[in-house]
C-alpha positions as CSV (number, residue, x, y, z in Angstrom):
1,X,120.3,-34.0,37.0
2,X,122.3,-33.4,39.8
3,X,122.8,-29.8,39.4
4,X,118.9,-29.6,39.0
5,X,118.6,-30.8,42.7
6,X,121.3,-28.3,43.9
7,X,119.9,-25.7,42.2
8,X,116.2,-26.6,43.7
9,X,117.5,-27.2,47.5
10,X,119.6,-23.5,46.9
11,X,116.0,-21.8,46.1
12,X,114.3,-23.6,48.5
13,X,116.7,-23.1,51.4
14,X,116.7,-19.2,49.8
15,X,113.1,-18.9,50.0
16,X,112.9,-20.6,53.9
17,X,115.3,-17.8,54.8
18,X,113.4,-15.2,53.5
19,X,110.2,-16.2,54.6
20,X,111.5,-17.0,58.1
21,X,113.8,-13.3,58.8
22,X,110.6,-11.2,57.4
23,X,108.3,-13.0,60.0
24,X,110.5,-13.1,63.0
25,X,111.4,-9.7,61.9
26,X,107.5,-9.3,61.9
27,X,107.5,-10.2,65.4
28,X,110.0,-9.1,66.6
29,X,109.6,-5.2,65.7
30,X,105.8,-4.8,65.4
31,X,103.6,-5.3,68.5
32,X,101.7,-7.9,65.9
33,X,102.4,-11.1,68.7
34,X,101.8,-9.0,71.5
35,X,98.1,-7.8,70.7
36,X,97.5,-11.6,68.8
37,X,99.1,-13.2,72.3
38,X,96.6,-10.8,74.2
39,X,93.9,-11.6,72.4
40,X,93.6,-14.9,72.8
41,X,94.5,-14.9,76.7
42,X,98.3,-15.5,76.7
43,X,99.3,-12.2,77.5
44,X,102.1,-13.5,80.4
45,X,104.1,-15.2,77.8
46,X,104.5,-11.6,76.2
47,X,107.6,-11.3,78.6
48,X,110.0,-14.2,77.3
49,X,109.1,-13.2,73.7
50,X,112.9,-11.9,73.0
51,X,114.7,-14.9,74.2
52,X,112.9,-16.9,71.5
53,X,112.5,-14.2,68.7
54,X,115.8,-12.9,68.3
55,X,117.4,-15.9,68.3
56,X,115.0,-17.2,65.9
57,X,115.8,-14.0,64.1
58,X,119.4,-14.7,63.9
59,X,118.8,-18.1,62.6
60,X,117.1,-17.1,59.9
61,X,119.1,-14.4,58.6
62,X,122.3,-17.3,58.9
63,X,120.4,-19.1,56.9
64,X,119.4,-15.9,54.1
65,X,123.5,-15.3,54.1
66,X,124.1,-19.3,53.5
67,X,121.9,-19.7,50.7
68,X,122.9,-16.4,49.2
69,X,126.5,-17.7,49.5
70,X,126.2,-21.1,48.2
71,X,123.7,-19.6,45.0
72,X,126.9,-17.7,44.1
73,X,129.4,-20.2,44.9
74,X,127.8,-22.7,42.7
């Protein structure tokens, strides 16, 4: 049962990481927030858009590499 959980909070924690890098990845190298941000009027945010996304970025590929790790440690 326990191994069940593990197992479950592994591909979970996998699939968050995943999900997470391809969207700030998203955002990060196509102008996809810039013309969505434009569009609906919040165009002078556009400017601090790297000092959130690549961090965000980096978080979620930590967390791709941790679950990757623990999958195969387990």
């Amino acid at each position: 049962m326990i191994y069940d959980i593990t197992v479950m909070k592994n591909a979970s924690l996998l699939k968050t990481g995943v999900v997470g890098t391809f969207l700030a990845a998203l955002c990060c190298f196509t102008p996809a927030l810039v013309i969505l941000l434009g569009a609906v009027g919040l165009s002078s945010v556009v400017g601090y858009l790297d000092v959130v996304l690549l961090p965000v970025l980096a978080i979620f590929i930590s967390i791709t590499i941790y679950a990757i790790w623990k999958k195969y440690q387990t």
